[in-house]
C-alpha atoms as one frame of an Amber mdcrd trajectory, in Angstrom:
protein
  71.624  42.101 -54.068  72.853  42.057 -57.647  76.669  42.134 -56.279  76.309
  39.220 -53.505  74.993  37.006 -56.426  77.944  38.048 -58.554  80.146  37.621
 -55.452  78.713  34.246 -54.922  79.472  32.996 -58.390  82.815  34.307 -58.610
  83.272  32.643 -55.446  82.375  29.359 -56.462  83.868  29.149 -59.839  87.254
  29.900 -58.333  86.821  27.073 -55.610  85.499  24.759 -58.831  88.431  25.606
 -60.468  90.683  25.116 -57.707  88.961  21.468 -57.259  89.473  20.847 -60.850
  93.451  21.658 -61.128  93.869  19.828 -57.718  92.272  16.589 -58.966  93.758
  17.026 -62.309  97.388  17.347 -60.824  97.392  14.006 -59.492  97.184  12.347
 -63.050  98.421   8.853 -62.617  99.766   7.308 -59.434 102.755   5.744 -61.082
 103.932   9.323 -62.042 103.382   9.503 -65.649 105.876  11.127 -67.924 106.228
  14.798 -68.292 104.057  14.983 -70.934 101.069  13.307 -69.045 100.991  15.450
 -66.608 101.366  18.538 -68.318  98.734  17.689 -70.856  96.259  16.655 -68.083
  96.976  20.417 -66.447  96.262  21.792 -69.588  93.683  19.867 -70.999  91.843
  21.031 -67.631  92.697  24.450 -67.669  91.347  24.799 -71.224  88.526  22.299
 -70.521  87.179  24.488 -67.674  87.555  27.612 -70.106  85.723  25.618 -72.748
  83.314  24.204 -70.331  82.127  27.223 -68.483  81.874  29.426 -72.344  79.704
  26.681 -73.121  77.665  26.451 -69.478  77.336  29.617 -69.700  74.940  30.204
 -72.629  73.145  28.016 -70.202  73.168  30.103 -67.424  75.301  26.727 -65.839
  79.032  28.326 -65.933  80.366  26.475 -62.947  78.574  22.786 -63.873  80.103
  23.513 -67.309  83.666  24.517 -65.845  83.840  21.130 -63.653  82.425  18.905
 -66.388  84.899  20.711 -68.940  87.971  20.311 -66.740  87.449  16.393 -65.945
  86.823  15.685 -69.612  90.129  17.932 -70.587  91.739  16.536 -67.923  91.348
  12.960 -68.515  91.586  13.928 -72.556  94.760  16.079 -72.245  96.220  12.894
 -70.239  95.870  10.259 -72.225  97.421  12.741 -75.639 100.233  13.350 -73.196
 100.925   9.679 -72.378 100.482   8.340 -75.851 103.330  11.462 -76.514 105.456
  10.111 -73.521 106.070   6.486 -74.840
């Protein structure tokens, strides 16, 4: 029983992570500057990181993951644009 649970949470934080690049690929519609986009990708990547360290003390790691990957994602953006003009 003890693996399905750790199956099941494996499971979903890869799909929450896979949510969370997806949406944070697709920065700006107007196709931001190089910078922009790769500072949204990594301010989600490390985000998510942050956020599901932090969910987990918790016991939260994927809520933590998804809310850490918008927030870096959004965050990361906006340094990258501000670098891009």
């Amino acid at each position: 029983m003890i693996t399905s649970v750790f199956t099941l949470r494996r499971l979903g934080l890869i799909a929450g992570l896979g949510v969370v690049f997806t949406l944070s690929s697709c920065v700006s519609p107007y196709y931001g500057g190089p910078n922009q986009r790769v500072g949204g990708v990594l301010g989600a990547a490390t985000g998510a990181l942050a956020g599901a360290v932090i969910g987990n003390q918790s016991d939260r790691p994927l809520e933590g993951a998804a809310i850490g990957g918008v927030v870096g994602a959004l965050a990361g953006s906006a340094l990258g644009d501000v670098q891009d003009e």
